[in-house]
Backbone as ProteinMPNN parsed JSONL, in Angstrom:
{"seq_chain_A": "XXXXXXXXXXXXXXXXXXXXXXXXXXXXXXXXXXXXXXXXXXXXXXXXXXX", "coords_chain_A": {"N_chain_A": [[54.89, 127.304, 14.786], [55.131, 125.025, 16.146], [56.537, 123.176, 15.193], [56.05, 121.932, 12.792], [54.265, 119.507, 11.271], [53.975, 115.899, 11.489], [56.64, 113.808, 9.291], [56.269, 111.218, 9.405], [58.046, 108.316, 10.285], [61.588, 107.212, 9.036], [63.371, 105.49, 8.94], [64.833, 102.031, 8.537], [64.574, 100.179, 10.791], [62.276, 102.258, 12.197], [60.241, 102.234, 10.821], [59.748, 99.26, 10.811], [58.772, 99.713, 13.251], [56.621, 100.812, 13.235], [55.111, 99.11, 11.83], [54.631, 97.466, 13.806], [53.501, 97.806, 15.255], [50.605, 98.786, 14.288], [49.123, 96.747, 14.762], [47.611, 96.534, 16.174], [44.293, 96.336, 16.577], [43.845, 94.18, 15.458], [41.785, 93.392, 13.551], [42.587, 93.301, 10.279], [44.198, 90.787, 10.213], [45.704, 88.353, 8.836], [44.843, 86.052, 9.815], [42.374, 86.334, 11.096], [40.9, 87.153, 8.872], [40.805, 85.108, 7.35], [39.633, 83.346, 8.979], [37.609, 84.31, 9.064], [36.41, 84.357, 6.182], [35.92, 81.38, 5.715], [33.916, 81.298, 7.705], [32.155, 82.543, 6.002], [31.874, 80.986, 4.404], [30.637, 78.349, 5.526], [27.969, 79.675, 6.611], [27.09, 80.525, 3.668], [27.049, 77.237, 2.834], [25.17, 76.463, 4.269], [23.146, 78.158, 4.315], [21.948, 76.901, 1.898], [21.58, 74.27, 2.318], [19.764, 74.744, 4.037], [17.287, 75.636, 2.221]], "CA_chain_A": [[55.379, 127.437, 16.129], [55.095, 123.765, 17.146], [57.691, 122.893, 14.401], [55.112, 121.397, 11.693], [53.956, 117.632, 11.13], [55.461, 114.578, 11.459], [56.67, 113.241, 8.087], [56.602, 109.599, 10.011], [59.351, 106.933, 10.312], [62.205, 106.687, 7.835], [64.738, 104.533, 9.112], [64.116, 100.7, 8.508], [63.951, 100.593, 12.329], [61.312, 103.046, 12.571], [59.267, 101.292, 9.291], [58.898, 97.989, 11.663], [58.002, 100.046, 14.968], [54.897, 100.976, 12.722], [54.173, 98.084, 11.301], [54.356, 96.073, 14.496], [52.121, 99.128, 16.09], [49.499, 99.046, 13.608], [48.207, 95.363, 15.255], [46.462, 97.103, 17.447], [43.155, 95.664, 17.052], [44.198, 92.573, 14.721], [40.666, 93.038, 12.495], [42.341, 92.949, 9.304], [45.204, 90.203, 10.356], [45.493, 87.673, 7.995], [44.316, 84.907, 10.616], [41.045, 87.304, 10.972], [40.395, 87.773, 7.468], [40.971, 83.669, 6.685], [38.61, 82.627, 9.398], [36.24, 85.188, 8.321], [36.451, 83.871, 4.667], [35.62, 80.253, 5.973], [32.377, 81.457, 8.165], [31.075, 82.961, 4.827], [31.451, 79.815, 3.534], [29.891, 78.321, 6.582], [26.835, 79.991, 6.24], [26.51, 80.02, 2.322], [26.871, 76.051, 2.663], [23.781, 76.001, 5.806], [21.779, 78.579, 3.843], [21.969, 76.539, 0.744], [20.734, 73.413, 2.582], [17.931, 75.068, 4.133], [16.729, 76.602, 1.407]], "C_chain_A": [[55.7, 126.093, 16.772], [56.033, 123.029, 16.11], [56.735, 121.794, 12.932], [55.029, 119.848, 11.635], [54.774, 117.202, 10.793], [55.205, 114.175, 9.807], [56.786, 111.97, 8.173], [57.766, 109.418, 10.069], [60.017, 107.362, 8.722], [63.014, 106.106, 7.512], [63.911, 103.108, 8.87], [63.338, 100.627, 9.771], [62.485, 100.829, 12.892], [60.218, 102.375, 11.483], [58.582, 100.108, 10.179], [58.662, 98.321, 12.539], [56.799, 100.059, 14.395], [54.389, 100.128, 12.29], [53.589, 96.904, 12.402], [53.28, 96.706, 15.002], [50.898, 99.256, 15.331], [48.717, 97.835, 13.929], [47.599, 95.408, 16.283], [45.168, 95.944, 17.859], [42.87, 94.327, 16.404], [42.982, 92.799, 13.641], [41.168, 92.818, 11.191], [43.871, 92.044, 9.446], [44.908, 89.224, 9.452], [44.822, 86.332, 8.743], [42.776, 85.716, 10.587], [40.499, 87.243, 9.958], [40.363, 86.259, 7.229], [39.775, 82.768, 7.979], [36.974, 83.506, 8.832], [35.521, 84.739, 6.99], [35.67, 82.451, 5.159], [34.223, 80.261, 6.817], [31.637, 81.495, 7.62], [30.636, 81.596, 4.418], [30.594, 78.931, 4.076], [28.252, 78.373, 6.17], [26.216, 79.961, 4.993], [26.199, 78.431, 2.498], [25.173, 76.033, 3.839], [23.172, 77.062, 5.179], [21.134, 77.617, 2.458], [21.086, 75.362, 1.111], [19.535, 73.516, 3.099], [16.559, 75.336, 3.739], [16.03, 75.388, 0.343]], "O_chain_A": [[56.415, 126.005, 17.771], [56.227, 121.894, 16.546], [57.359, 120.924, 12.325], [55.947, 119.147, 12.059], [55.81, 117.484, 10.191], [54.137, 114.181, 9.195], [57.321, 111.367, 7.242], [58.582, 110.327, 9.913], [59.427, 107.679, 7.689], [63.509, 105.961, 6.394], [62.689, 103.005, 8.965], [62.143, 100.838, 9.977], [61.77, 100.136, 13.615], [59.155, 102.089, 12.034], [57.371, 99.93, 10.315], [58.165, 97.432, 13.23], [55.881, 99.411, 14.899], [53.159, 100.126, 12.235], [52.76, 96.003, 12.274], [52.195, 96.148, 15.166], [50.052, 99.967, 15.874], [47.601, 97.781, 13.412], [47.164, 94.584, 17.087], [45.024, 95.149, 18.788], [41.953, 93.555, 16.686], [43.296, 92.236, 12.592], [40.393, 92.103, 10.556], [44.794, 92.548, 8.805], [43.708, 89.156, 9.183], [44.231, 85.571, 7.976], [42.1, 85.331, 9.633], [39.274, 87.283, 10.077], [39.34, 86.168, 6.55], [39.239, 81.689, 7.725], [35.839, 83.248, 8.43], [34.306, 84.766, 6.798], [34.482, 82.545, 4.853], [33.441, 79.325, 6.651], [30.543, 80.986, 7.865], [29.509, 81.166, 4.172], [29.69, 78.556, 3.33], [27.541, 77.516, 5.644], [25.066, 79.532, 4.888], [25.008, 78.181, 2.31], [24.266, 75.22, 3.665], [22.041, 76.973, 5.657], [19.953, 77.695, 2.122], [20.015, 75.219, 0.521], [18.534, 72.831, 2.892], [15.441, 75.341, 4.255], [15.368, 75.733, -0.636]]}, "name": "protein", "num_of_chains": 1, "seq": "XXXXXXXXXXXXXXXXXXXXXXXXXXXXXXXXXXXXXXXXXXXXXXXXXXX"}
């Protein structure tokens, strides 16, 4: 009755509305994920000396 689910985007167009729309909350942005990587390291290096 409500004409059945979306099959998404399929124009290029519509491909980069979603991709720009999916940066919602940035957590897995590549700036996010590369400081994240460098904290680990962070802390491995300052547990290592404490230890």
């Amino acid at each position: 009755m409500h004409g059945g689910k979306s099959t998404g985007p399929k124009t290029p167009e519509g491909l980069a509305r979603l991709k720009l729309s999916r940066t919602k909350h940035g957590m897995y942005s590549k700036e996010n994920l590369d400081e994240k990587r460098f904290l680990l390291g962070v802390i491995r290096e300052t547990s290592k000396l404490l230890s």
